[in-house]
C-alpha positions in Angstrom: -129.3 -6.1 -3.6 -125.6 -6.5 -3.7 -125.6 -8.5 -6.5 -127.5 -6.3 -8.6 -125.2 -3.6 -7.6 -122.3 -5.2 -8.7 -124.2 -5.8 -11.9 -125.1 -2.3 -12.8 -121.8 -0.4 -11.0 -120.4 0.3 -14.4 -123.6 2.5 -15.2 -124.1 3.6 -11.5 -121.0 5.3 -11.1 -120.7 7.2 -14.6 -124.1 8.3 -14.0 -123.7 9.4 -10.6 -120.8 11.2 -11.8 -122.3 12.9 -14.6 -125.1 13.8 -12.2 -122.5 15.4 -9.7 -121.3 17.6 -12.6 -124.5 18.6 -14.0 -125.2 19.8 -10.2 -122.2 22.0 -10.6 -123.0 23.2 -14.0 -126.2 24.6 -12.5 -124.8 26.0 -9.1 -121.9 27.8 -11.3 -124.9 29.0 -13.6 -126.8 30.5 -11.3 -123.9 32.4 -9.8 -123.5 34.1 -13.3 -126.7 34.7 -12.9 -126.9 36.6 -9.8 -123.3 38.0 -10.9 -124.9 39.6 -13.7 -128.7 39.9 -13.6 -129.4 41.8 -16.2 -126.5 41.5 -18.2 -126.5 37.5 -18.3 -125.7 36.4 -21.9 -126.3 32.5 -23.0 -122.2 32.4 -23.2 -122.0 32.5 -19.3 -124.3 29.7 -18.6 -124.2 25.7 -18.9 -125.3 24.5 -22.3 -128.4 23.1 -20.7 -129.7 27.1 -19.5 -128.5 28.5 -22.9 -132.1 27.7 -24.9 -133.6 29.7 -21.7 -131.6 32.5 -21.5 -132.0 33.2 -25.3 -135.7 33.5 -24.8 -135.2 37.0 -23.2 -131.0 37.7 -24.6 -130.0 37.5 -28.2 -126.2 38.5 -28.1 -124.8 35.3 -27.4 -121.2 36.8 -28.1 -118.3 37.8 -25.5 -115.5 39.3 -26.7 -112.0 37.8 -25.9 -110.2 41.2 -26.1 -111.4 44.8 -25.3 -110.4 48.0 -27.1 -109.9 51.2 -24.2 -110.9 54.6 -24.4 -114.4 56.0 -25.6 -114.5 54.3 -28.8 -117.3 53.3 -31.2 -116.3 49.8 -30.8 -118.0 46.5 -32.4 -117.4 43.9 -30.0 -118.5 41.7 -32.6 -115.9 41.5 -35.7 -113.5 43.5 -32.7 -113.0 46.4 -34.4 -113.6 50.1 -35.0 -117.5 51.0 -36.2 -117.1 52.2 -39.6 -117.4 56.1 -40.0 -116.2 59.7 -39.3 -115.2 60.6 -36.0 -113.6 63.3 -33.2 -110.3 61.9 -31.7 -111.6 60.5 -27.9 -108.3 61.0 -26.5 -107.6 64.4 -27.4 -109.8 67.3 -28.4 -106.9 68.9 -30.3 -106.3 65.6 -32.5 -107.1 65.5 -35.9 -110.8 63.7 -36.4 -110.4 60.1 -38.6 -112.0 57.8 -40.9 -113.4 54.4 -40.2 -113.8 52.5 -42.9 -116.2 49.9 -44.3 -114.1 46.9 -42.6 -113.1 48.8 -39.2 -109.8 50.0 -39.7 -108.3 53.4 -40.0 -108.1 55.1 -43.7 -109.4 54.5 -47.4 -111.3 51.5 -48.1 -109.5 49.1 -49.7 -110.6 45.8 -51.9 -112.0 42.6 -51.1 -110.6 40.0 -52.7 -107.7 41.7 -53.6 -107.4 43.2 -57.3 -104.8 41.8 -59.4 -101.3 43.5 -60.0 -101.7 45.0 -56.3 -98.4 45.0 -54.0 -100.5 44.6 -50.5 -98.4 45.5 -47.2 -100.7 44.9 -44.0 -99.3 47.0 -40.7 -100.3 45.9 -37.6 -99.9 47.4 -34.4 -101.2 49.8 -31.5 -101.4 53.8 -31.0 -98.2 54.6 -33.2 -99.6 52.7 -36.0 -103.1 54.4 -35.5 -101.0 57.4 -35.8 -104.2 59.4 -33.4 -101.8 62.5 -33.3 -101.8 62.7 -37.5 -104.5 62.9 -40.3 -105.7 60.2 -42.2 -103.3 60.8 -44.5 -100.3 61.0 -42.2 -100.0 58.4 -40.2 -96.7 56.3 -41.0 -98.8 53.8 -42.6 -100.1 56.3 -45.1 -97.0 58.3 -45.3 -95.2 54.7 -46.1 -97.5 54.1 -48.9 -97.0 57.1 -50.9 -93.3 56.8 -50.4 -93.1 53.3 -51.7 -95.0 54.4 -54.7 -92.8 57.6 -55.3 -89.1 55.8 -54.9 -90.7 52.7 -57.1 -92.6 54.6 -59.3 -96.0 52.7 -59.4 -99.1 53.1 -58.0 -99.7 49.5 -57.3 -98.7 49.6 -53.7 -101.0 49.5 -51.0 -100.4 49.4 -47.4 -103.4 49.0 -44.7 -103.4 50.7 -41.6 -104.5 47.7 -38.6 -103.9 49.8 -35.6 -105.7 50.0 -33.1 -105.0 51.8 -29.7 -103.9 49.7 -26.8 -103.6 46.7 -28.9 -100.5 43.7 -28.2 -99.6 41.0 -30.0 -102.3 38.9 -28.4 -105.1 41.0 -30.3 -103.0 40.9 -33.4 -102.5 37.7 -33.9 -106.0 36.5 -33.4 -106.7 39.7 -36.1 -104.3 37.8 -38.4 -105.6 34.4 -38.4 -108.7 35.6 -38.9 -108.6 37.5 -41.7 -105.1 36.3 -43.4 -106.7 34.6 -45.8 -109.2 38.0 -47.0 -106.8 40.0 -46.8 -103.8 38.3 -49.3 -101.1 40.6 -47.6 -97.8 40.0 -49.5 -96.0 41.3 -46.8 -97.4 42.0 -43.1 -95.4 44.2 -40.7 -96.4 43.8 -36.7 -95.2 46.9 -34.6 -96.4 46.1 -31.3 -93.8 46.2 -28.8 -94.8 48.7 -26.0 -98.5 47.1 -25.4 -97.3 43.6 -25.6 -95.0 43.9 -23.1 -97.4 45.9 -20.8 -100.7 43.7 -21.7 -98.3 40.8 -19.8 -97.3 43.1 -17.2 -100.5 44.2 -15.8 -102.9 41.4 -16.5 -102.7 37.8 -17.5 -102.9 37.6 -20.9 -103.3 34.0 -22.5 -101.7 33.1 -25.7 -102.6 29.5 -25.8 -105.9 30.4 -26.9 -104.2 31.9 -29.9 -105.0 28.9 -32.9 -101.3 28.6 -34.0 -100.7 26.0 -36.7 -98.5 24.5 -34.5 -101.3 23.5 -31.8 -104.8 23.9 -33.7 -105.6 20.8 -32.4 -105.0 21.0 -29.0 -106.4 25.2 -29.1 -109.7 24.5 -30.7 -110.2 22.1 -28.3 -109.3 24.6 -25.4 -111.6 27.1 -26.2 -114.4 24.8 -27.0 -114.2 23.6 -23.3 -113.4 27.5 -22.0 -116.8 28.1 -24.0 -119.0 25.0 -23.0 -118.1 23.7 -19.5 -118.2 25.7 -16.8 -116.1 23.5 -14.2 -113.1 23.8 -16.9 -113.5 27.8 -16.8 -113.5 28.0 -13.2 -110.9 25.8 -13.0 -108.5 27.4 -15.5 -110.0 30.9 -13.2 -108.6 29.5 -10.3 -105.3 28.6 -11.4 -104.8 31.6 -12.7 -105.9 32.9 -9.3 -102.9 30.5 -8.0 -100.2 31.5 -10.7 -100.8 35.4 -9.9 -100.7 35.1 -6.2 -97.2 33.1 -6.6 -95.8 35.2 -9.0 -97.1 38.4 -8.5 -99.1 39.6 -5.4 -95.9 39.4 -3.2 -94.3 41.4 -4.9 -96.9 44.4 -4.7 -97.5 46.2 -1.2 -101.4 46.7 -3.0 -103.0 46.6 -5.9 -102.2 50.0 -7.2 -98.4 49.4 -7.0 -98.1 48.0 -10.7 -94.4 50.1 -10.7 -93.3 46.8 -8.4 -95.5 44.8 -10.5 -93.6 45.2 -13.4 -89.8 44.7 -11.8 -91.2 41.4 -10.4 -93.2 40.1 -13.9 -89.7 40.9 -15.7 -87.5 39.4 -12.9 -90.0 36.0 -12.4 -92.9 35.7 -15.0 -92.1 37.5 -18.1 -88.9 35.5 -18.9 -91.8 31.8 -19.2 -93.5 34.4 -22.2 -90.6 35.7 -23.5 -88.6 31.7 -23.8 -91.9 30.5 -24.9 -94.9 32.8 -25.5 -94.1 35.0 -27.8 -91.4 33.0 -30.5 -94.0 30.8 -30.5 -96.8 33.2 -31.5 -94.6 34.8 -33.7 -93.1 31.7 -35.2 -97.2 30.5 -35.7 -97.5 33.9 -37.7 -94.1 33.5 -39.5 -95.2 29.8 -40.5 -98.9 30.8 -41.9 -97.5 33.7 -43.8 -94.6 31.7 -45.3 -97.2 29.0 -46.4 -99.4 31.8 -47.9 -96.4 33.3 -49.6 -96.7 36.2 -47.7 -93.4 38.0 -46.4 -93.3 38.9 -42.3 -91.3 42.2 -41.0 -91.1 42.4 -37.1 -90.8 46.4 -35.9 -89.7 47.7 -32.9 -91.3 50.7 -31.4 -89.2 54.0 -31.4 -89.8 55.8 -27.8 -87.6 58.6 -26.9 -86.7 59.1 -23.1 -89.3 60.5 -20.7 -86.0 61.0 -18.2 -84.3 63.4 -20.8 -81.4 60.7 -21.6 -79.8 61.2 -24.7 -79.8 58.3 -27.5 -81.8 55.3 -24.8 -84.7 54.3 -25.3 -86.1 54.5 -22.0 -89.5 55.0 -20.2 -90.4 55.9 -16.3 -86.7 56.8 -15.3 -83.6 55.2 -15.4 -82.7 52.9 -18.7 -80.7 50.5 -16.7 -83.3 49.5 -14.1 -85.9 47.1 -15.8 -86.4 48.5 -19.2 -83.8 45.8 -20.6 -86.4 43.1 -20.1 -88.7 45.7 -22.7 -86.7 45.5 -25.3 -83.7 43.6 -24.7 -86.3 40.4 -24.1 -88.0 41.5 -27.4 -84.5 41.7 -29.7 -83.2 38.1 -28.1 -86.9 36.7 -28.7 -87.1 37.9 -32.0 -83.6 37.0 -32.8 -84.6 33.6 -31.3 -87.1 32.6 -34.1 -85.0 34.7 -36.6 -82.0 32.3 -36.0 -84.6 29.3 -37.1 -86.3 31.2 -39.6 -83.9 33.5 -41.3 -86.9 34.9 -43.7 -88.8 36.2 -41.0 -87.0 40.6 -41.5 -86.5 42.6 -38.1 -86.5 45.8 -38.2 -85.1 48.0 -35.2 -85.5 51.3 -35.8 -85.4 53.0 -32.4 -81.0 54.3 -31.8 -82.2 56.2 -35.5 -85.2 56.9 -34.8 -83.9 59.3 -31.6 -80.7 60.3 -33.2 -83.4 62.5 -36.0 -84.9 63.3 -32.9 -82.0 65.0 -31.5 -80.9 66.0 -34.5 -84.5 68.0 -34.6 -83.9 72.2 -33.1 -87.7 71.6 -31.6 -88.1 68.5 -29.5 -91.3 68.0 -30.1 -91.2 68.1 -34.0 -90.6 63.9 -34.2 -92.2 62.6 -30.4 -95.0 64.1 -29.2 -95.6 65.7 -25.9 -96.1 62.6 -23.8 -92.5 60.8 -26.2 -94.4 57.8 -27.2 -96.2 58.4 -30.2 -95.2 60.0 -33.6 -96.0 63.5 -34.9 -97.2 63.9 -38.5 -93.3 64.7 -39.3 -92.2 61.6 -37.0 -94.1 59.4 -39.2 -92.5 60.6 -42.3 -89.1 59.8 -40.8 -89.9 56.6 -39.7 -91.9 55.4 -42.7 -88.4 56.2 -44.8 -86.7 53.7 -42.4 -89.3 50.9 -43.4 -89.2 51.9 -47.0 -85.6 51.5 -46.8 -85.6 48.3 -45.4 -88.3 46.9 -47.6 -86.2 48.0 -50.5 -83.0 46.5 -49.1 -84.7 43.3 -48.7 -85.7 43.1 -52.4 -89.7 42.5 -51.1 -91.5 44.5 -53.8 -90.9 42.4 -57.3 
């Protein structure tokens, strides 16, 4: 018996190994099944359960970022349902238009006509501009300025806002659909819900395909798709890194105020050294190769605390806001330095000097001082105009 053991050991303990991990497979499967009954989608179960849980469930697809608020989202292509539709934020904001590939504003041209100056804005709320018209937000309002100082009607700019949006959604956005789209010069404004995406939830930038690590991504996500025990494992550190970093910092879960001091003060610095210039670089990098010009925008917020010329939110400037936007300006200025052809744009000590400058306060921010009015989006769309001018982009 022994001797026949020691002849077949290199088969024996593979497969009893394989069989150990098939067992968990299963046990972690049918916990996603009790978890969600109903809802149970061929995604959350081993490979092996998939064929059987398509016999009753079609959708096979999760989402790897959410939209907030009550919108007619398609979790599919992760973006807006095409259409016409009442602001569901606001009663009192203007209605807008959805169109034909999910975004805000006029349809615009698949593959892109020839002789067209394309300008791609990314970003959250501000860039959504929910507050303004279809034809107001600072997106629009930069389009038909760039036409009227050049004098041509061959520039187009796209509105990609979407409310709540960081960098994290953006980026997957823009390797997606970089290569549709032929942008010849992409703008990302997202400062305010990158920051706060890492501040109040874990969000995971290595499963962002950079060109720097497609390799090593596309091989992350495939085993976050496909193995279970990997998933639960990456789960539970992640379990371990917040408890560490985070929990003791909080006297209960509702206390994101302390949240925030501690992620600046312990985790944010890891995403702000590493993180972000990298995502950032990845996007520079792609766009460079494409021929494509990149513009990085800071986010002009005027103080809730009624501080003159800071950009400030929930109180005093010189508490933990630096590690808002001071982190942001040093990491942008970190991959500028490498890259000097990646433009940075920061907007914000002008942007609240025409605010002060303005007899009514809320004729440029409006009423909760984040997001533009119709008028604050003309101001701030000159600013980029200027600087796209200045930096010769438009041939």
């Amino acid at each position: 018996m022994a001797n026949r053991f020691e002849r077949y050991k290199w088969f024996v303990f593979p497969a009893f190994f394989l069989f150990l991990y098939l067992i968990a497979e299963l046990l972690l499967s049918l916990g996603q099944f009790i978890r969600y009954k109903n809802e149970i989608k061929p995604y959350y179960v081993t490979p092996l359960l998939r064929p059987l849980v398509r016999l009753f469930v079609k959708d096979d697809y999760v989402p790897r970022t959410l939209s907030m608020y009550e919108w007619p989202w398609d979790y599919k292509t992760d973006r807006a349902r095409p259409g016409y539709y009442p602001s569901p934020i606001d009663k009192t904001h203007p209605p807008y238009t959805i169109n034909s590939f999910g975004l805000r504003g006029k349809n615009f041209q698949i593959p892109k006509p020839k002789g067209i100056y394309r300008i791609l804005v990314f970003g959250g709320s501000s860039t959504f501009g929910g507050e303004s018209p279809d034809d107001q937000t600072y997106p629009a309002r930069l389009e038909q300025i760039l036409r009227q100082k050049i004098g041509r009607e061959n520039i187009e700019v796209i509105n990609y806002g979407i409310h709540t949006k960081s960098l994290y959604w953006i980026a997957q956005q823009y390797f997606r659909e970089a290569e549709k789209l032929q942008a010849d010069l992409v703008i990302i404004n997202s400062i305010r819900n990158t920051y706060f995406d890492q501040t109040q939830r874990w969000t995971h930038y290595s499963d962002i395909v950079t060109p720097q690590r497609a390799q090593m991504t596309k091989l992350h996500l495939f085993l976050s798709d496909n193995v279970l025990c990997y998933r639960a494992l990456r789960v539970l550190i992640e379990k371990i890194q917040y408890k560490l970093t985070l929990r003791p910092l909080m006297k209960d879960v509702w206390d994101k105020n302390r949240a925030i001091i501690g992620q600046a003060d312990e985790a944010l610095p890891i995403f702000f050294n590493h993180q972000y210039p990298e995502v950032i670089e990845g996007i520079y990098l792609d766009a460079t190769k494409r021929g494509t010009k990149l513009m990085m925008v800071l986010e002009p917020v005027r103080c809730l605390s009624g501080m003159e010329n800071t950009t400030c939110m929930w109180g005093n400037f010189k508490d933990y806001v630096p590690a808002y936007y001071e982190a942001f300006r040093g990491a942008l200025k970190k991959v500028q330095d490498k890259h000097p052809g990646m433009m940075i744009l920061d907007p914000v000590e002008e942007m609240i000097k025409l605010a002060n400058q303005e007899k009514d306060s809320m004729a440029v921010f409006s009423d909760e001082h984040l997001h533009l009015t119709p008028k604050g989006n003309v101001l701030f769309a000159e600013i980029i105009a200027r600087k796209i001018l200045a930096e010769k982009c438009i041939p």
